[in-house]
N, C-alpha and C positions, 0 to 999 in steps of 0.2 A: 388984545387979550383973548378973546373970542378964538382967535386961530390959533395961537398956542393951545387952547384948551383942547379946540376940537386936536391938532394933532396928537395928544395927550391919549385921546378916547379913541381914535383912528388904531394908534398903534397898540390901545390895550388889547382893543377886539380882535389886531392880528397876532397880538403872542396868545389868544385865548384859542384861535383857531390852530394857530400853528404848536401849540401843547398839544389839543383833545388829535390832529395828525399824525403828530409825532407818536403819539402814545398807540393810535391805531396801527402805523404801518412800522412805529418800531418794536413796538411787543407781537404783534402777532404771528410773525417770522418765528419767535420762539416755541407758540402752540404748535403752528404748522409743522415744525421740524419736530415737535416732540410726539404729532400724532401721524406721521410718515415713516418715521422713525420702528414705533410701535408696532406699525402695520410691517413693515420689511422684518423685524425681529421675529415677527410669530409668525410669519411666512418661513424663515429659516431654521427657526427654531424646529417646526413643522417637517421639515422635509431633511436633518439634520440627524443621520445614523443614531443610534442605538450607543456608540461607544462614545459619543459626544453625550450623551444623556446620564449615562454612568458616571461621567467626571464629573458632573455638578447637579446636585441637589435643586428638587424643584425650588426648593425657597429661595437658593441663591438667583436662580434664572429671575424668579418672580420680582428680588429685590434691584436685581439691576435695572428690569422693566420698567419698576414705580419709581424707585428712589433716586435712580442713578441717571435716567431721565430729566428729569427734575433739574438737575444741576445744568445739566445740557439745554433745556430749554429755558433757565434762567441767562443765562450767557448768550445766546442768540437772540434772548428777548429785551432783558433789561440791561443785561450787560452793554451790550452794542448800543442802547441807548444814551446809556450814562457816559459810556465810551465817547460818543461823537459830540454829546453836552462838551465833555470837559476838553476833549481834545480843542472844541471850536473857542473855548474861554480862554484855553493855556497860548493859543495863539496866536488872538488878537490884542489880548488884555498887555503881553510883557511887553509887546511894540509900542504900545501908548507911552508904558511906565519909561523906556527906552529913550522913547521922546522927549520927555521931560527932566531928565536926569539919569543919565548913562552911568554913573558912578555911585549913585544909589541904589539904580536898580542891581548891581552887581553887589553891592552888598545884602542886599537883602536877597540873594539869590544864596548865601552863603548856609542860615539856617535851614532852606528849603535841600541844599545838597548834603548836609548832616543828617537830616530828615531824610532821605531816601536812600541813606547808606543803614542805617538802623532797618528803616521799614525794609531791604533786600535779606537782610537777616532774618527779620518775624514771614516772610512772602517764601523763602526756600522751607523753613519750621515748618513752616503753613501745609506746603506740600506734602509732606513727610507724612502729615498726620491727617490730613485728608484723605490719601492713600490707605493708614491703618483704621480710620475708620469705616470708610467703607466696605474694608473687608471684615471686617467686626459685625457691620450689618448684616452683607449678605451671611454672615454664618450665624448671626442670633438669629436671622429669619429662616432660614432652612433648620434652626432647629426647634425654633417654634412649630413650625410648619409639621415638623416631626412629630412633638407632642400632639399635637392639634386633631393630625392625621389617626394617632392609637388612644384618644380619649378616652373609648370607654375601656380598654386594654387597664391605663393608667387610676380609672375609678376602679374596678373589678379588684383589682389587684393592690390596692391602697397601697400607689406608688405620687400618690400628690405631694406629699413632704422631697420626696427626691428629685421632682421633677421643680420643682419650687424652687428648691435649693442649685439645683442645674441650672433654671433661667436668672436665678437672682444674681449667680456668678458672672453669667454673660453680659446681662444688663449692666454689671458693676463698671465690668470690662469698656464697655459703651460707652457708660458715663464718662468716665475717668476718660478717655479719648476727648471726649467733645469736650470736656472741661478744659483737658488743657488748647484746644483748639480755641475754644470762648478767652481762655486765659491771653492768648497772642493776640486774638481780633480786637479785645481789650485796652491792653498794653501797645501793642506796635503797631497797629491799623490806625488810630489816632493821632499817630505821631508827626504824620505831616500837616493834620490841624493846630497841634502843637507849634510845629515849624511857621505857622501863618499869624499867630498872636508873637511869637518873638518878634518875626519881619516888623510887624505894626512898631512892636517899641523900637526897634530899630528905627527905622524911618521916622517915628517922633524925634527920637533922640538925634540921631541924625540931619534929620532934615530939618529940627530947630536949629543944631549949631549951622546949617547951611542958609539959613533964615536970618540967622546975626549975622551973618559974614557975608550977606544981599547976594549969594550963590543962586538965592529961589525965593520966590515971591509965595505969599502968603497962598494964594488960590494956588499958585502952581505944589506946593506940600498938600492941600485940598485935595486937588484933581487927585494925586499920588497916592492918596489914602485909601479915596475912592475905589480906585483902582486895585490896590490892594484886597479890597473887603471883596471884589469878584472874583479875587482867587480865589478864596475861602472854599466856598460852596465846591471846585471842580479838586481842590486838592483833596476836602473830605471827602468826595465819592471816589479818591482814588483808592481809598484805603476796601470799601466795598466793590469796587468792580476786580480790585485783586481776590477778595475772597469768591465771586462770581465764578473769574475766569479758573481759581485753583478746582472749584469745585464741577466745572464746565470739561475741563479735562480728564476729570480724574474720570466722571464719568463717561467722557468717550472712551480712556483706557477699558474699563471696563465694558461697555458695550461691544470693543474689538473685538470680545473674547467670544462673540459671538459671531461680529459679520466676518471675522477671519478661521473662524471654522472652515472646514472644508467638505462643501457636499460634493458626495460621488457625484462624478461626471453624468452618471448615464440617467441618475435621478435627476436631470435638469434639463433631460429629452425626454418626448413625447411621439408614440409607437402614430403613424398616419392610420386613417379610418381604415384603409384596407385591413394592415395589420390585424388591427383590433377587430376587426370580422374574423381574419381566419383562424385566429384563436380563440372564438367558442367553441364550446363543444368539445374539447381536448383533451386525450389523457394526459391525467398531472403523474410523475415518471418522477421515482428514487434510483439513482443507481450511483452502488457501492458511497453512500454518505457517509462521512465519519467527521464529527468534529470535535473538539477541544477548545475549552474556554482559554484567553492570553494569560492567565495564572495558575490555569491548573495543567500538571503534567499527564492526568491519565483522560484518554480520550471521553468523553461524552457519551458520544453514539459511536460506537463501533461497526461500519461498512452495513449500513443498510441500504437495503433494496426493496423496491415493491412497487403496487402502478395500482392507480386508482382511473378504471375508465370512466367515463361518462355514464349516471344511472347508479352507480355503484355506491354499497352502502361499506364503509369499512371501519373495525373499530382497531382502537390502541389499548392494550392493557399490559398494566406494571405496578408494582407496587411505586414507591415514595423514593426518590433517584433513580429510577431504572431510565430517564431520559425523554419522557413522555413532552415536558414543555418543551423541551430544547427542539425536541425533533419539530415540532410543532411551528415555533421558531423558526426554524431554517424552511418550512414548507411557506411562509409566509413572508420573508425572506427581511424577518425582523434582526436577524443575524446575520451577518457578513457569511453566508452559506460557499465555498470552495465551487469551485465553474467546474463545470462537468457533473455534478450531482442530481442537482432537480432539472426537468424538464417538464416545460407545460407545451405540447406536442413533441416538436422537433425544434425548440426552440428551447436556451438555456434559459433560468427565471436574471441569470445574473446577465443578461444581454440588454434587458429590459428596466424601467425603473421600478421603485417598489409602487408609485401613483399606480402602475400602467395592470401591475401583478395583480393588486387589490382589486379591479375591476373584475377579476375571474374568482378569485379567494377571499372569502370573508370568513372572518375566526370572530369568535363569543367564547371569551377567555371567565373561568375561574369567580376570577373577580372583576365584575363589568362594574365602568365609570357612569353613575346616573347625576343631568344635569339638574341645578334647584327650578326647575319646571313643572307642568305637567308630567302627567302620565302620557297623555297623547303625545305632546310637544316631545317629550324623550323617544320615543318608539319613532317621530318623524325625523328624528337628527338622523342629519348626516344623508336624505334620502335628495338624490337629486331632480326626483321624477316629479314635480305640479302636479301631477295628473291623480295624484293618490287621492279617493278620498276618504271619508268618514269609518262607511263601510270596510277597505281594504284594513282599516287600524283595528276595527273591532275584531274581524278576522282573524289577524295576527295575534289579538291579544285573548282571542279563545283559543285558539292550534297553539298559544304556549300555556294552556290552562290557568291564566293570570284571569278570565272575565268573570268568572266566582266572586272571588275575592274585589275584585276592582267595584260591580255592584253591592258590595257592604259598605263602598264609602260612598257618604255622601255626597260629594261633587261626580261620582262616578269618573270617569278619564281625564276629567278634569281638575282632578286633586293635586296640588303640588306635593313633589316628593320631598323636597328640601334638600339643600345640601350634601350631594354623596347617598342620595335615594334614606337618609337616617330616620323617614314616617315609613320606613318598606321592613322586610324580614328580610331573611339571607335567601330565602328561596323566591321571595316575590323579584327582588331583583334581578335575581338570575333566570328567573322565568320573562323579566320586562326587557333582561336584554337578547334574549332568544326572539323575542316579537317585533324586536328592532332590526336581528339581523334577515328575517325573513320577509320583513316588508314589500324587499327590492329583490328580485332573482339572481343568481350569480350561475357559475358553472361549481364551487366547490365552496361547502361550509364546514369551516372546522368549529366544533365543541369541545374544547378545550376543560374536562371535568367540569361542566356548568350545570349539573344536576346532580352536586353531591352535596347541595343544602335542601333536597327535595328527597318527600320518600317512595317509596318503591311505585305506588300504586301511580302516584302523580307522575311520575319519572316515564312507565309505562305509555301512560295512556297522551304525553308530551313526545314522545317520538316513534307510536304511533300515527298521529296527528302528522309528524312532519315528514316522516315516509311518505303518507299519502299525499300530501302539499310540494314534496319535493320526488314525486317517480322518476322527472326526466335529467336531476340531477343530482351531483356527487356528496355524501356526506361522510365525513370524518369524524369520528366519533372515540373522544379521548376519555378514558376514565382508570379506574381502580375497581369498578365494581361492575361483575361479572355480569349482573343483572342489567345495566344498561349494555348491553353488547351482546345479547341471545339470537337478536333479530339482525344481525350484521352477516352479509352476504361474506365475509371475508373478517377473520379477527385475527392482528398483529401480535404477536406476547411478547414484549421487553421485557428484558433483565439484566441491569448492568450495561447498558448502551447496545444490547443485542439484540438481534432475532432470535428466539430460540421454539416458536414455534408459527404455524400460520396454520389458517382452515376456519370451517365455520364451529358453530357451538358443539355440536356432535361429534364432529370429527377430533376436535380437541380434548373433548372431555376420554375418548378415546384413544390419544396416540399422545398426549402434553400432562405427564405426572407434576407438572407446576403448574399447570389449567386446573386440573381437576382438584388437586386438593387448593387452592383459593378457591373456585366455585366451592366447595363442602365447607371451607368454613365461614363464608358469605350468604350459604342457605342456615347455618347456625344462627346466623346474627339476624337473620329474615324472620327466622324464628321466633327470636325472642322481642323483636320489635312487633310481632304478630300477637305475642302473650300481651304486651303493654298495651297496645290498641284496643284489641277483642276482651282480654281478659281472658283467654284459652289458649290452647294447642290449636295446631293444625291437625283436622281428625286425622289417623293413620289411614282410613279407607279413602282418605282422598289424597295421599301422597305419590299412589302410585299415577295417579290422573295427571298431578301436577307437575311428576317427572316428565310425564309423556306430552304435556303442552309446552311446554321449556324445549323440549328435545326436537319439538317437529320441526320440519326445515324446509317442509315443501312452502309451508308460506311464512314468510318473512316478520311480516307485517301482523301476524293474525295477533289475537289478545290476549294475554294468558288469563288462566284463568283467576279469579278474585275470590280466595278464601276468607269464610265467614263462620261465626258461631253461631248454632242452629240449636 
């Protein structure tokens, strides 16, 4: 008795070890794959043109990420497990039954094959709507992502009833998807549990009348029942690892849609060290650019040209479509830019990847991305140098005139900005990502209008600051307003994708009747931003002073003058 029992307690201890294994090395293949997975995604996603970005909404990328994920690492994890449970029960358990009555077992094989003509019916549905739901997802999620994005747009604007009414349609939409999904898992997923309580009265019924007619002995219908009730358990997880496996695919389908993007070839080369030495210090070279978006018929930029050496300060100006981003764009070669255009020496930028281009070109766009971090922590993304310390941050974050302001708070650099910088202003931002791009040296910084939520005086005395921080290198200076562009060794005038004029401040203001009246109505608005400040005028005896600080050209860099009420 003793030995039955111990082997009794022997073998619990190995199905207890052989569960807590199985469960280690069959689920964890699932994490592994989903967190491999993840990491190749934002690697590609990362290095994945501009026209790949355009077709799908960040929400949707974000939803395949999480959601679609998910499904794929349930399938590799649990799935596979459930998988090799039932396949090991389905095909030891019907040999037994086989054994003991071959003409029983065949009949009770009959409900089990009714049962999986049914359940191939609910398993093909299954897909169908698996498939529409996930794309329901990802577009409720990117248009969540949407509202989320223009919040306070949507308070201002007392557009909550509309946007309410917007997600309440999608979400309906959702609903009603998964319901009817819930409705089949319901209904046809069970069905070959169902098929396993028929078998049972079968085999009673049956294998009683085989019991009268001494076909089978009392233990041997026993054993057979037994044997029975171990179906059970592997046909119910059939009906689960079908919805596993439907939802394990759908989400690779979806995933495809990323690893079978196509990155430019040359973005998936990298320029040897030589290389990348003889390209500092190089002029960055326009010649005859013209581009055009793939939906629009009238060109962009119309055939520009122009060279930015080394040292060199240049600006861009145009009003509102004259082509300022675009060109901007193709200098950074966030746009598929036409070969033969830009040149950073004697070298096309399109020969190169965009990794390789960025090394030389950094651009502070508009509207800069701030992470829910620090202040410090944001001004250090992205910097590959260890070597940075403390001081280099404080630096930066006075030469962007943000270290005022940043001493009002009380964590000092240490303040989290939140979410999308949302504890910042529009100009502290743009002032915290100007700190970020000056941290690390480059050969050529574009400013992409990043000082048109800052006013005049601030704006001044921020690229003064970065003239003298950047003498031995090139700056690109985008804007609309005249005032930031006085001190530009060189100022570009677009209009309509043109050239239509080049020269410094003076010279333009003399020879460019589209210079000169924006400057006069820009000094109008200087004006009246001067009355709202001071509460006065500008005196008239000091306007001729102030022409003649604006005008001078021998020094670049000098400060104009700061008018006050006296």
């Amino acid at each position: 008795m003793q030995y039955y029992v111990s082997i009794v307690v022997v073998m619990a201890i190995a199905m207890i070890i052989t569960r807590i294994l199985s469960r280690i090395y069959g689920l964890n293949p699932g994490r592994i794959t989903e967190a491999e997975l993840k990491n190749i995604l934002l690697n590609r996603l990362n290095r994945l043109p501009n026209q790949f970005h355009s077709k799908f909404a960040s929400g949707r990328l974000i939803s395949i990420v999480n959601n679609d994920l998910m499904g794929i690492r349930l399938m590799f994890g649990v799935g596979f497990l459930q998988l090799f449970n039932t396949m090991l029960a389905l095909s030891m358990t019907p040999l037994w039954m086989w054994r003991i009555s071959p003409e029983l077992t065949l009949y009770s094989v009959i409900p089990i094959a009714i049962a999986f003509v049914i359940f191939r019916i609910g398993f093909t549905r299954m897909k169908d709507l698996h498939m529409e739901h996930m794309r329901r997802l990802q577009k409720y999620s990117a248009q969540l992502m949407s509202y989320l994005s223009a919040i306070d747009l949507i308070k201002s604007q007392q557009m909550s009833a509309w946007v309410q009414a917007e997600t309440d349609q999608l979400n309906k939409k959702l609903l009603n998807c998964q319901m009817k999904l819930t409705r089949i898992q319901v209904f046809y997923m069970p069905v070959l549990d169902y098929a396993n309580n028929v078998m049972k009265i079968l085999i009673l019924g049956l294998g009683g009348y085989m019991l009268m007619q001494q076909e089978l002995t009392l233990g041997e219908i026993t054993a057979f029942l037994t044997y029975s009730v171990l179906l059970s358990m592997p046909l119910m997880a059939l009906g689960r690892i079908a919805t596993i496996y439907q939802r394990g695919m759908v989400g690779i389908t979806s995933v495809q849609t990323i690893l079978n993007a196509d990155i430019p070839e040359i973005d998936t080369q990298t320029l040897p060290s030589s290389k990348i030495e003889s390209l500092k210090g190089q002029t960055l070279s326009v010649r005859n650019l013209s581009y055009r978006y793939p939906d629009d018929e009238k060109l962009t930029l119309d055939n520009i040209s122009f060279d930015i050496p080394p040292g060199k300060k240049v600006g861009i100006l145009g009003s509102i479509g004259a082509g300022k981003t675009t060109l901007v764009n193709c200098l950074n070669h966030h746009l598929d830019v036409p070969g033969g255009s830009v040149f950073l020496g004697n070298e096309d930028i399109t020969a190169f990847s965009r990794g390789d281009l960025r090394r030389y070109v950094k651009t502070i766009t508009q509207d800069p991305y701030l992470f829910s971090a620090t202040i410090e922590e944001n001004v250090r993304f992205g910097s590959a140098n260890s070597d940075i310390d403390e001081k280099d941050v404080k630096a930066v974050l006075a030469l962007s005139q943000l270290a005022t302001d940043i001493d009002r708070f009380e964590q000092g650099d240490q303040t989290v900005v939140g979410e999308k910088g949302v504890m910042l202003s529009g100009g502290q931002k743009q002032r915290l990502s100007i700190a970020r791009a000056l941290l690390e040296p480059c050969d050529l910084i574009i400013m992409d209008n990043v000082l048109s939520a800052v006013d005049y005086d601030t704006e001044r005395k921020i690229l003064e600051g970065l003239f003298e921080r950047l003498k031995n290198q090139s700056v690109l200076v985008v804007s609309h307003r005249v005032n930031a562009l006085e001190y530009m060794d060189e100022i570009i005038v677009l209009n309509e994708g043109k050239v239509i004029a080049k020269g410094d401040h003076q010279t333009l203001l003399e020879t460019s009747p589209y210079y000169k009246e924006t400057w006069q109505l820009q000094q109008t608005e200087a004006e009246v931003a001067h009355v709202k400040r001071y509460g006065c005028k500008i005196p008239q005896a000091l306007l001729p002073i102030r022409e003649k600080v604006q005008a001078h050209s021998d020094n670049r860099h000098r400060n104009a003058a700061s008018f006050h009420c006296y």
